[in-house]
N, C-alpha and C positions, 0 to 999 in steps of 0.2 A: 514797495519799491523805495527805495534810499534817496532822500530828495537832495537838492544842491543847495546853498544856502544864498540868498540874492548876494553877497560881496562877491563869489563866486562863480556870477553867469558869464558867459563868452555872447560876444555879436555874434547876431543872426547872423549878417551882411558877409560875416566871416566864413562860413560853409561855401560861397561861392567862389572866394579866391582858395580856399582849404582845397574842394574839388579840383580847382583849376591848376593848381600847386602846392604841396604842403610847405612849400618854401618860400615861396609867394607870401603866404598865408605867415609864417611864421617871424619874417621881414619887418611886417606890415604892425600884426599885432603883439610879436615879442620884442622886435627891434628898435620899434615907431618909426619906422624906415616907410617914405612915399616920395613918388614921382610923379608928376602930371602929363599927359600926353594928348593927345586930339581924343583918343576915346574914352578917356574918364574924365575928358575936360566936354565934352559931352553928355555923359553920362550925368554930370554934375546937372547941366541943363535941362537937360528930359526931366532930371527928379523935382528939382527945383517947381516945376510946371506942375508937377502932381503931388509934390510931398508936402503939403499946407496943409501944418500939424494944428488938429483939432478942427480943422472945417468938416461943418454937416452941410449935407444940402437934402433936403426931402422932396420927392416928388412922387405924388401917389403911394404905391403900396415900394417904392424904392426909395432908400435909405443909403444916400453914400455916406461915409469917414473917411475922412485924408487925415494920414500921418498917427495912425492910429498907434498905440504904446503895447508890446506883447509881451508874455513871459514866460517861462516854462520852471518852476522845480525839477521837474522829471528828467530836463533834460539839460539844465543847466544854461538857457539860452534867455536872451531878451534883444528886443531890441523892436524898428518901427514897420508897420506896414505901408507902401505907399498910397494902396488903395482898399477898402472893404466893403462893400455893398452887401447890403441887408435887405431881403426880397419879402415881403410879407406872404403868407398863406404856411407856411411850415417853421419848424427849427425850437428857435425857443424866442421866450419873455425879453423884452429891453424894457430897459426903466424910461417909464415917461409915455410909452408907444402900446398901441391897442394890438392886440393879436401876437401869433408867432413869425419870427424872423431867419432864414436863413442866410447865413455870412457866406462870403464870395470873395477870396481876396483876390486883389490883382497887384500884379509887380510888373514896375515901368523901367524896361531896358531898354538901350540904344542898339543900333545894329537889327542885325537880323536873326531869327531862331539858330539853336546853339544846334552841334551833333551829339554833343554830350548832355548830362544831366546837371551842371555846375547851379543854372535857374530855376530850373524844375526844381533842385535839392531845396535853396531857400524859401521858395515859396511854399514848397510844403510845411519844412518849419515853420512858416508863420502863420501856417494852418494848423498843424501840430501844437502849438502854442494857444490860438482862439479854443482849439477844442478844450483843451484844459481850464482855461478861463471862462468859457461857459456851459460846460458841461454840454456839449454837443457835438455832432458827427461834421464832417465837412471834408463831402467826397469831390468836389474840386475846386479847383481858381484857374487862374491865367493870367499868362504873359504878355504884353503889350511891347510891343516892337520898333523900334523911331523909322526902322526905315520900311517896312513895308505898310508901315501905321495899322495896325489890326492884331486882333487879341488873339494868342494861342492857348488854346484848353487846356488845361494839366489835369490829369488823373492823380488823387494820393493812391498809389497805389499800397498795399502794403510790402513790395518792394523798396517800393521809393521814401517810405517810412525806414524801413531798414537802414538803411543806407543813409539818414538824418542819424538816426541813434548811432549809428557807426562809426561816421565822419565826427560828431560832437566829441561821442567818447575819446578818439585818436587827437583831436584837438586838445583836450583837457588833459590829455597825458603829454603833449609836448609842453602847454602851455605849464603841468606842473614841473615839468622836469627843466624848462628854460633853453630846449634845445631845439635851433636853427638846423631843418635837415642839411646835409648837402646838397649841391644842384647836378640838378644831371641832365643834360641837354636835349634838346626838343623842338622841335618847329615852333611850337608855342609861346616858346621865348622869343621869338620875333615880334608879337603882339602886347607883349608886358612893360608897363610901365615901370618895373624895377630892371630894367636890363642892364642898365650903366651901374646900378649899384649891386646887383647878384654878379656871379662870376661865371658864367659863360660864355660873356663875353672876351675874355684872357684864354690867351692861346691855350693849345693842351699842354700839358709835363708828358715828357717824354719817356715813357717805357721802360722800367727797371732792367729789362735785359738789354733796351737799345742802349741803357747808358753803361751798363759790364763789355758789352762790345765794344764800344769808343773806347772806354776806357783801355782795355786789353791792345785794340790797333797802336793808341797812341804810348804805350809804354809805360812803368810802373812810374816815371814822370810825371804825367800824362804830355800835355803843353807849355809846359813850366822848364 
């Protein structure tokens, strides 16, 4: 398999707005276009609580890391975990620690569990990413939630792997080609902190046939 070169790699963090919007996504990271609103001004809070890059804490045969560093070749991604627990009795070797360890990431979002897979997708990356870096399997993690405070299990399915490698690759061909999709409107844009600067907020353009009609009522004139 053809690897990525680190100058190369795309955020992780990216797959979730990519899911949520290719346009979103391309705003964001080809534009450097951002906006603050109550839910990533939240979001920012929740992580903050949990993303303290480089803290361990050990207790017994549990091994946390906050803000852990990931990376993929394969897949061309990098970027942090906010949470990974290391459970002693399987998995593999850590430098410094007796026995084997199994990795457990956890990803800390605001709100409440999604319908879609936009969470589920990064978190798998950044299990798709461990497994490369230590040669190991890691059949799941989970999702931590602000408002109903409690963890959701994620299966890597190998669907849900699919669908990582698909989303990266589709990322990496906009990001090579420099191209901002169009928007195309959605309920979802009601929820996006890009709304004032994407364009679904401007009314629609009017109809090529509605405008051969006016035109034609008002005369080879037209209003003039």
């Amino acid at each position: 398999m053809e690897t990525i070169p680190e100058e190369d790699y795309l955020q992780i963090s990216g797959l979730q707005h990519y899911r949520f919007c290719p346009r979103q996504w391309a705003l964001i990271y080809l534009e450097q276009q951002w906006a603050e609103n109550l839910r990533t001004t939240e979001g920012v809070l929740l992580h903050e609580r949990a993303h303290q890059e480089g803290l361990r804490e050990s207790r017994g045969d549990l091994l946390t890391v906050r803000g852990l560093r990931v990376f993929s070749p394969n897949l061309g991604l990098s970027g942090a975990c906010d949470v990974v627990e290391f459970r002693r009795g399987s998995g593999v070797p850590l430098a410094g620690r007796e026995g084997l360890w199994q990795a457990y990431p956890v990803e800390y979002k605001r709100g409440s569990p999604k319908a879609d897979s936009c969470d589920a997708l990064q978190l798998c990356a950044q299990a798709m990413c461990l497994e490369e870096m230590l040669c190991c399997d890691i059949p799941e993690g989970a999702l931590f939630y602000g408002e109903p405070r409690r963890r959701e299990p994620v299966a890597f399915t190998e669907e849900l792997r699919q669908e990582v490698r698909q989303c990266a690759a589709e990322m990496r061909e906009l990001y090579r080609r420099g191209r901002t999709p169009m928007p195309k409107r959605a309920k979802r844009c009601n929820a996006c902190s890009l709304k004032e600067i994407c364009l679904p907020g401007l009314p629609k353009l009017a109809k090529t046939a509605d405008y051969l009609r006016k035109s034609q009522e008002n005369g080879p004139c037209g209003n003039y």
